[in-house]
Structure formats: C-alpha cells, structure tokens
C-alpha positions in Angstrom: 0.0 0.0 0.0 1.6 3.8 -0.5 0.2 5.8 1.5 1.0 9.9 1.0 1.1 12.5 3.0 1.3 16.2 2.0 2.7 19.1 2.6 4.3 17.5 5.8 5.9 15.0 3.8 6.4 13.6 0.3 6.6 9.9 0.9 7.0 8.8 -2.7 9.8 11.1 -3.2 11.7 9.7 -0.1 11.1 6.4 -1.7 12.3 7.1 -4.5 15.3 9.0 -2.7 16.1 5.3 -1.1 17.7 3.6 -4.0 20.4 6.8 -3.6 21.2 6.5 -0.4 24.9 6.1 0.9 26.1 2.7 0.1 28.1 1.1 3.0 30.6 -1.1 1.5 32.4 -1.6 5.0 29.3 -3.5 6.3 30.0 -6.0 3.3 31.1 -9.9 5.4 33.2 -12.3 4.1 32.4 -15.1 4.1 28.5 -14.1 4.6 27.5 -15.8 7.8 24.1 -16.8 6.1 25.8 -19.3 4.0 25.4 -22.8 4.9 27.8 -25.6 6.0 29.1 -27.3 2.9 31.8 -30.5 2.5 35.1 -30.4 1.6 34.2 -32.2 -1.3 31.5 -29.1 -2.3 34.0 -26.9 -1.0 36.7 -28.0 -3.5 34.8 -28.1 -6.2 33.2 -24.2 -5.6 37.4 -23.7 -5.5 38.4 -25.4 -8.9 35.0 -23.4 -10.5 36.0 -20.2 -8.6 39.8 -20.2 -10.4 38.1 -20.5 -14.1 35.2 -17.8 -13.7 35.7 -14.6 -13.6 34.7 -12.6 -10.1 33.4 -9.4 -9.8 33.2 -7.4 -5.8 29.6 -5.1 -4.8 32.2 -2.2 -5.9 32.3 -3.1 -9.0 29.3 -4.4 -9.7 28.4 -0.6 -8.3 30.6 0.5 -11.3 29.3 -1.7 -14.2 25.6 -1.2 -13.4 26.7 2.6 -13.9 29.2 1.9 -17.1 27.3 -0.5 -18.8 23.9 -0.8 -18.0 22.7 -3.1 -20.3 24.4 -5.7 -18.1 22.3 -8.4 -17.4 21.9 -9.7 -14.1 20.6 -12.7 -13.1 19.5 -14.1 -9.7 19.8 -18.1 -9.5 17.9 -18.6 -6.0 14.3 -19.5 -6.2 11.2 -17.2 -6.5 10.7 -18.7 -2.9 14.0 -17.3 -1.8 13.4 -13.7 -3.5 10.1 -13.5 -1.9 10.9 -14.5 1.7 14.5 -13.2 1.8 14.4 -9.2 0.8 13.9 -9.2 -2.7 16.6 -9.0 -5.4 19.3 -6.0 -6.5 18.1 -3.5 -8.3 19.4 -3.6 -12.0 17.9 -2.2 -15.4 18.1 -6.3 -17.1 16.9 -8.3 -14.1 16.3 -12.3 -14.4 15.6 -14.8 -12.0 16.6 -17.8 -13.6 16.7 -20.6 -11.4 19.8 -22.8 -10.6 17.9 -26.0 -12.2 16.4 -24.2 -15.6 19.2 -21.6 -16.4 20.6 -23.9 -19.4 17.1 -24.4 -20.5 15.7 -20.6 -20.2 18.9 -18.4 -20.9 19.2 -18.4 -24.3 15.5 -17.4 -24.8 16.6 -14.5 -22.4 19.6 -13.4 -23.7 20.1 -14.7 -27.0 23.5 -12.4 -27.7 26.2 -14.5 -26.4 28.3 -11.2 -26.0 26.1 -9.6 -23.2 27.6 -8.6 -20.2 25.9 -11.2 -17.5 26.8 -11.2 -13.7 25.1 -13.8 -11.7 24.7 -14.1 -8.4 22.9 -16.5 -5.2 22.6 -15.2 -1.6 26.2 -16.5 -0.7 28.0 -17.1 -3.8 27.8 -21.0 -3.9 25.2 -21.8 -6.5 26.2 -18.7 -8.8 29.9 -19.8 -9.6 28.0 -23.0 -10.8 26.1 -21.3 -12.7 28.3 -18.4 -14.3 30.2 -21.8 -15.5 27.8 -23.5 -17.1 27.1 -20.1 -19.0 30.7 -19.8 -20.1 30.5 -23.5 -21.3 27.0 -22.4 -23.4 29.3 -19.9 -25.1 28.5 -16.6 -23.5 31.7 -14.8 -23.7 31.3 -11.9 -21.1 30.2 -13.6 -17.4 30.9 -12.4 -14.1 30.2 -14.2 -10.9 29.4 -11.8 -8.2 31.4 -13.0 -5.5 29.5 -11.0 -2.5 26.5 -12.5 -2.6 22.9 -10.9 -2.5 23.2 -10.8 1.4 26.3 -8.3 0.9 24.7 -6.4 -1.5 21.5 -5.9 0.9 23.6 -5.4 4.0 26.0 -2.3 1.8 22.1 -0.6 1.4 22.3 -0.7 -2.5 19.1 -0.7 -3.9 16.9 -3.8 -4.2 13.4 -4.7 -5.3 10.8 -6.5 -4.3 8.9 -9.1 -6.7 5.9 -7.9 -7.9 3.2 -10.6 -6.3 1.1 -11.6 -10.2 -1.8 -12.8 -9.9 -4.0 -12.4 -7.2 -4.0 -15.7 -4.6 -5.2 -16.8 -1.4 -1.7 -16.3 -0.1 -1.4 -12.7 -1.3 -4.8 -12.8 -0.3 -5.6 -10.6 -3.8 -3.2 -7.9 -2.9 -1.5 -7.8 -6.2 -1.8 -4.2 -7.1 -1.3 -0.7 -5.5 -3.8 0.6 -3.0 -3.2 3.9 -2.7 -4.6 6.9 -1.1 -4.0 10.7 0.0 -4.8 12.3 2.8 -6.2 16.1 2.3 -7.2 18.6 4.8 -10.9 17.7 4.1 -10.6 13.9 4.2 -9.1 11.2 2.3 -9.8 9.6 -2.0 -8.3 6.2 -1.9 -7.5 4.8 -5.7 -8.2 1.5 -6.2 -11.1 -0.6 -3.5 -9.4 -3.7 -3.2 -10.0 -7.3 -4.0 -12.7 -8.1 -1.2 -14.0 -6.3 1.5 -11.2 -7.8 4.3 -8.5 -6.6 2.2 -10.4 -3.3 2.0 -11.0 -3.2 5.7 -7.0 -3.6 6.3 -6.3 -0.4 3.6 -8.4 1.2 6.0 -6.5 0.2 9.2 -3.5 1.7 7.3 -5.3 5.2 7.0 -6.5 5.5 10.1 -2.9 4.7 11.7 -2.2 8.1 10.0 -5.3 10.5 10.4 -8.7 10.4 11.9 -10.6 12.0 8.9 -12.8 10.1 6.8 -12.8 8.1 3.3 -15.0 10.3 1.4 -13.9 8.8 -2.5 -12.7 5.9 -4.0 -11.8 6.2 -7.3 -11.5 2.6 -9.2 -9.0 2.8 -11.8 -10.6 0.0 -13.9 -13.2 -3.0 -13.8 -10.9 -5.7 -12.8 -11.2 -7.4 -9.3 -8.5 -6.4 -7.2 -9.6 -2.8 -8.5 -13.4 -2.9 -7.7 -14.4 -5.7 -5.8 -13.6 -3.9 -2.0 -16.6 -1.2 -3.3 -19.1 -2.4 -0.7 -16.8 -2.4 2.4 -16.4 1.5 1.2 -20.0 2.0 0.6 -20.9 0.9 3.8 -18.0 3.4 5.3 -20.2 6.6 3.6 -17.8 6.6 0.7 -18.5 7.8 -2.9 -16.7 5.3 -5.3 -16.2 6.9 -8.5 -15.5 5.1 -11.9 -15.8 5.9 -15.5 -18.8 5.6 -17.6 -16.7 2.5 -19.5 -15.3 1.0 -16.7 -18.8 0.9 -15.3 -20.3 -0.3 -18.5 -18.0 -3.3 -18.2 -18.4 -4.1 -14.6 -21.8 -4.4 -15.4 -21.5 -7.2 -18.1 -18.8 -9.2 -15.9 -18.8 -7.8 -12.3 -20.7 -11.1 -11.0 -18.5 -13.5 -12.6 -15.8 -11.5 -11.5 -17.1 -11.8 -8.1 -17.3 -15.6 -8.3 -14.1 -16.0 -9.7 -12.7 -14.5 -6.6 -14.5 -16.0 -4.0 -13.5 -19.4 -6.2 -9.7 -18.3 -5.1 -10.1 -16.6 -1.9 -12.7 -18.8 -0.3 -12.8 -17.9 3.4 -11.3 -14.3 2.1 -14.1 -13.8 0.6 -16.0 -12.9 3.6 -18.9 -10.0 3.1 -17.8 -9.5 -0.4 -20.5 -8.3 -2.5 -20.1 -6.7 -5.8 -22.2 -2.9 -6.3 -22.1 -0.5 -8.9 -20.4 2.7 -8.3 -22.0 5.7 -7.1 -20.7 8.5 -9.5 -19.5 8.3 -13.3 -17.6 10.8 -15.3 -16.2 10.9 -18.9 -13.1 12.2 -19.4 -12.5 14.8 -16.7 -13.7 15.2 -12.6 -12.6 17.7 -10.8 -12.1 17.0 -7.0 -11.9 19.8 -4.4 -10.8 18.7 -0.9 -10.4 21.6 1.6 -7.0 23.4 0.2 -6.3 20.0 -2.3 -7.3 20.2 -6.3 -7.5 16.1 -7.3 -8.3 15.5 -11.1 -9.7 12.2 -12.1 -9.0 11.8 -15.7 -9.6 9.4 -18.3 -7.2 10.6 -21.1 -7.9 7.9 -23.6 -7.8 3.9 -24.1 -4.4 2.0 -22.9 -4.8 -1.0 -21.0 -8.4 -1.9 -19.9 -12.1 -0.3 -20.1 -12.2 3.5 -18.8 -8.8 3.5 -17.5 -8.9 6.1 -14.4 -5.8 8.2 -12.9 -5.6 10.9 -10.3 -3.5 14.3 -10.8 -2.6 15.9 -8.4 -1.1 19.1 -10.0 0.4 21.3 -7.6 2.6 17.7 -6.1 3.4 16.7 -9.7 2.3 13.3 -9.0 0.1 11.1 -10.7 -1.5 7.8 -9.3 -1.4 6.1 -12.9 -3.2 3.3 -12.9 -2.6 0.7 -15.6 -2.1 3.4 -18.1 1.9 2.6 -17.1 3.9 -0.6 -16.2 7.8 -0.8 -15.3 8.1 -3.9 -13.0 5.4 -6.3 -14.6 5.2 -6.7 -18.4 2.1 -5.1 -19.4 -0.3 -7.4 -20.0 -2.5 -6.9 -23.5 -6.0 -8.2 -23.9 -8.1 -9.0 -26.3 -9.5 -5.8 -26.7 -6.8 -3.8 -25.8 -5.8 -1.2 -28.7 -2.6 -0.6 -28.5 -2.1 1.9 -31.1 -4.5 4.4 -29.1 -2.6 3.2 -25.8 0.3 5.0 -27.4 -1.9 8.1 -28.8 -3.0 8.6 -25.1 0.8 8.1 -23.9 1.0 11.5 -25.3 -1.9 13.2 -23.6 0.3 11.5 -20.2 3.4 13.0 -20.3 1.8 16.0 -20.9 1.0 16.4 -17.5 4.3 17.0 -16.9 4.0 14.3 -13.6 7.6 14.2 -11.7 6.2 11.1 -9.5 4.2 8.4 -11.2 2.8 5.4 -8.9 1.5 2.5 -11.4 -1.1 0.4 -11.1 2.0 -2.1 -10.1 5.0 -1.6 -8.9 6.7 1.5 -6.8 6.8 4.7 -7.1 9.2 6.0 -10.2 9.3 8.5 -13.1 8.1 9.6 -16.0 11.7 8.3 -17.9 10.9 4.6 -16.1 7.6 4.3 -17.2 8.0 5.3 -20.9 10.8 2.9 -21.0 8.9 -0.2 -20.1 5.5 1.0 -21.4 5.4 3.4 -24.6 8.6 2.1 -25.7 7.2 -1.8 -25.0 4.2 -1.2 -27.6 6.3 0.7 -30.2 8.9 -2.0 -30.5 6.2 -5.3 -30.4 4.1 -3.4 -32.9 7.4 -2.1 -35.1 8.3 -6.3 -34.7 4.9 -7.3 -35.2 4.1 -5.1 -38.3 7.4 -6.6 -40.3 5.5 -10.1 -39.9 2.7 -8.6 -41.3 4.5 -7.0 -44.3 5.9 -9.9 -45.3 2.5 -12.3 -45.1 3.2 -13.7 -41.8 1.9 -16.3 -39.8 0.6 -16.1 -36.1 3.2 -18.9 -35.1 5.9 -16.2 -36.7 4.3 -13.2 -34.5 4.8 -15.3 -32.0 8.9 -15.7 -32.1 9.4 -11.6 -32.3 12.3 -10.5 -30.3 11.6 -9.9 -27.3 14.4 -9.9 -25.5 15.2 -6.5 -23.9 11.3 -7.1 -22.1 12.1 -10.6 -20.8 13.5 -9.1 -17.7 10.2 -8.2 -16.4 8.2 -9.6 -14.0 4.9 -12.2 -15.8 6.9 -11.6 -19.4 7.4 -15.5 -19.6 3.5 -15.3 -19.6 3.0 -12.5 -21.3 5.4 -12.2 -24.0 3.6 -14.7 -26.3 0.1 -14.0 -25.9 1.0 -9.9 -26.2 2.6 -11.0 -29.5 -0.2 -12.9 -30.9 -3.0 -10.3 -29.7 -0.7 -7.6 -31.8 -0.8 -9.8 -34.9 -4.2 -10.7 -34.7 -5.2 -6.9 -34.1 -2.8 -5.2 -36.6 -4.0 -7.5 -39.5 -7.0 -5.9 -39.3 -5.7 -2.1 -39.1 -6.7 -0.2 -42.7 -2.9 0.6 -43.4 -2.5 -3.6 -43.4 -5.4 -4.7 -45.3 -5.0 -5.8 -48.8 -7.5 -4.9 -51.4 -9.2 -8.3 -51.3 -9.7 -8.3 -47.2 -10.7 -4.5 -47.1 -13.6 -5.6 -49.8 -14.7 -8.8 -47.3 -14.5 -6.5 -44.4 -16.5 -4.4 -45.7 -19.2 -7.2 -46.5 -19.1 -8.5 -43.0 
C-alpha cells in the first residue's frame, strides 16, 4: 500500500530517494555468515570453478551497473528465496533464472552471447556453478558476483521486491497498489481492493495516519483487485467513482468476477459483494478537498475499459493506474488497442507528472515508465508489423524478439500472448489490409 502525505511530507519522493542512499561497503562480510555448511568435497569443487570464472566485488558491480547498464543480471535462487529473503538487487536487465532451468531458459533470455551477464545467489555457492555453465554455453562476457545478495543488501544498495502476479489466497488478492491521500478535508483512496477484508485492512493503514474520513474511492478499472472492495467502502459513507466505461463493463462481468474471486479466496471472501459505483464521469472530474485540487481523468484507451488516474497538480504526482507498467510486463488483452494506448501516452506525459505510482510496482518516473511502457508497444508493434509486411503467420508473430522485455516480471507469460494479440489486431488495421480483405471487411 503507498500511503501519501502532504505538505508535511512527500513519501514517494523519499522512496524514490532510497535507491540513492549512501552505500556502505564496509558492512559488506566475508564469508556471509548466512551461507550454509558445505563439504570439503563441495568446498573443493566451488574452488576449482572459482579459479576459471571470472569474479566481480559489490564495488564493481556498483561500477558496471553505472558503465554498462545493459548488463544483465541474473539471480539463481528460487522465487521462494526472493520472496521470503528481501527481494533482489536493483538492475535495469533483471532475471531470476533458477539454478535448475538456467541452461534451458537463458538463451531465450539473452540470445547475444556477448552480453555482459553477472550472476549471483545469496552467498556465492550456486552462482559460480552457474556463471560456469554459462561460459560453457558460449557466453563470452560472465561475471560471478562474489559477495552474494546478502552483501549487497547489507551495503544498502538498492533492491526490489517481486511484484506478487496474480492475485491468490496467499497474497490474499493484494497484487496491485492501493493507494490513497490524505487532504485537509478527508481522504480519496484509488483502487477498493479485491474483497471487503483486504479493503477493511487499507483502511486500518489510513486510520494509523489521520482520523478523517474516506470520502472517495476512485477505481482505476473494472478488474477485481480494483473494484471488488466497493461495498466495504459503501458501507463506510464513501462515494466510489469510476468511469462511464469502466462501469459499463463491470456491469456485463462484475458477478462473474465476483465468483471468480471467491473461487480463489474462499474464506477471504467474507462480506464481499459486488455494487455499482455511485458516480461516473467521462473524461475529466474535478475534485476539491479543503486546500487540495484532485483530477480524475480518463485521457484515452491504454490498458483496460475507462482506464482512471488521479493528478494531483500542484505535487506533480500522478496515481497512474494501468495506463503505465515498469516492474510487470504489461499485459495486453483482447481488446486492448494498443495503437490508441500510445496516442494517449501522449496526452500522459503531458502532464508534466515528476512522480508516477503505477497500477504495479513502486513509485518512479516519468523516464521509467516510458521505458517499459510506450517504448514496449512501439517495439512489439514495429516487430509485429514486419511479420505482417511480409505475409506472416501467427506462429511467426509469436517468435518476435523480445528480448530487452524478458527481464520483467509475468513476461514468460506475457510475451507470447502480447505478441499474438498484436498480430491478430494489426491484421486488421486499414494501413495492413490488402485490397481483397478490405472488400470482405467491408461485406461483413
């Protein structure tokens, strides 16, 4: 949850501050004390492997991150281990491939044999292994990272969390941000939650921070883990808010939604009943909360029906929504256009936003954002269109690079289906058709 506090405070800019704090490299241990008792049999082998692969210190992994940042990194523990042991280090070209599929899943992630790869475990045990088996694939330029991910954490670099895709009964549905700002005349919350206990524990959070009351919720979209927390609000006196397209489609699928929910959260479920919002807009609501101007806007189609952000001009910060993606690879759907999704990019940085909080992920930039969003949908529809050109196939659509996405968090389920949803859309788009289709679209 990001919770934001102004003027006393601008808790998304300190976050964003973190990843620039003063590194400690003097609090780096070797060996790390969290590695584990190995035999002198393990112990020689990690030796002979150690004397053939070349090592690389936190200093100057510090340094190539900064010299070449196209350096890929890869992380060989488990998700298991990310998810219960900090996170991961914060690098542009993140993969967490584990110890047991890296020869089977690299080469598919970094096709280019000449990349600059460091790998790296929690104690540097598994990831001279590994950075050797890379070296006998034929990648020319690998590093072990001989400090370990403990090292890194205990120097306070910068790390990340992994983003938690889907929704599930462990997560219990949290799998997007909940955020909310606190005014001088109460407090909008973006985004109602999966069910109503998930929306009953965003509200905890608020009122650790003020005693005023939830007057809006603004849902940036029809999915679940956006709408589904409504009632809970309702029943607190809250207005939720939606646009007219977002409530168009919660009406066609909000029940199944519901029951596809309580399918995965069963006891979670608890209370959770799916209502309509109270208030619908078009394309522009203007909010006035004591001495705070909020904007809901809906600036054009990106990812889903009626996508919904809040400005909040005189912060600079914008509470995106799914309009923009930079740890998750953006999922496109069936009817997702994605050559208006990069018309409204436009309208977006427009804004002129200096703090953007996606629908997933921290808080970052404007630069971040484009990168893994705008950027995304310009190169898979540049790809896609030269398969078009040329009279190809879905299964050719399919194999587009790629590559420089794969990094992201869901793009091992993602990557294809985008793909194949650009095909099957840009086929259809006038400046594609051929003579013969245009005349049996036009007949249809």
């Amino acid at each position: 949850m990001n919770p934001f506090r102004f003027p006393q405070c601008l808790f998304a800019a300190a976050l964003l501050a973190a990843s620039a704090q003063a590194q400690n490299l003097d609090a780096i241990v070797m060996p790390p004390p969290e590695a584990p008792a190995v035999t002198q049999a393990a112990l020689g082998v990690l030796a002979a492997v150690n004397k053939r692969v070349p090592q690389i210190d936190t200093a100057g992994l510090v340094a190539q991150l900064k010299a070449q940042p196209k350096t890929v990194v890869i992380d060989v523990r488990t998700a298991a281990e990310l998810e219960m042991m900090g996170g991961y280090i914060d690098a542009p070209r993140f993969f967490n491939l584990t110890r047991g599929w890296l020869e089977f899943q690299i080469e598919t992630a970094v096709p280019d044999k000449n990349t600059p790869i460091v790998v790296y475990c929690g104690v540097s045990q598994r990831s001279p292994l590994a950075a050797d088996t890379l070296i006998k694939l034929g990648y020319k330029n690998v590093k072990n990272y001989r400090d370990g991910y403990f090292n890194w954490q205990r120097a306070g670099l910068p790390t990340l969390k992994l983003d938690k895709a889907p929704g599930t009964y462990a997560n219990s549905g949290h799998n997007n941000n909940l955020s909310f700002v606190i005014t001088d005349d109460g407090v909008l919350v973006v985004n109602a939650g999966d069910n109503d206990l998930l929306a009953q524990s965003l509200h905890e959070e608020i009122r650790k921070r003020t005693t005023q009351p939830v007057k809006y919720v603004v849902l940036e979209n029809s999915q679940g883990h956006a709408m589904l927390g409504s009632n809970y609000w309702k029943e607190q006196g809250a207005t939720i808010i939606a646009h007219r397209d977002t409530a168009k489609q919660m009406e066609a699928t909000g029940y199944d939604v519901l029951a596809g929910m309580r399918s995965r959260a069963r006891d979670k479920a608890f209370k959770t009943e799916f209502v309509m919002p109270d208030q619908l807009y078009d394309d522009k609501l203007e909010l006035k909360m004591g001495s705070w101007n909020l904007q809901i806007l809906h600036l054009g189609p990106s990812h889903s029906h009626g996508d919904t952000m809040v400005w909040l001009p005189e912060k600079k910060l914008v509470i995106a929504g799914d309009t923009a993606f930079h740890i998750r690879m953006l999922p496109i759907f069936e009817d997702t256009d994605t050559a208006k999704w990069i018309e409204t990019w436009d309208k977006f940085e427009a804004l002129g936003a200096g703090i953007v909080i996606p629908g997933h992920g921290g808080p970052t930039d404007m630069a971040t954002v484009r990168t893994w969003t705008r950027d995304y949908l310009m190169h898979l529809r540049a790809k896609v269109a030269e398969v078009v050109k040329a009279g190809g196939s879905l299964d050719d659509a399919y194999k587009v690079d790629q590559s420089a996405y794969m990094h992201l968090h869901t793009a091992d389920e993602l990557a294809r289906s985008n793909a194949g949803r650009v095909f099957r859309a840009m086929e259809f788009e006038p400046k594609f058709l051929t003579t013969e289709a245009r005349r049996k679209t036009r007949n249809q």
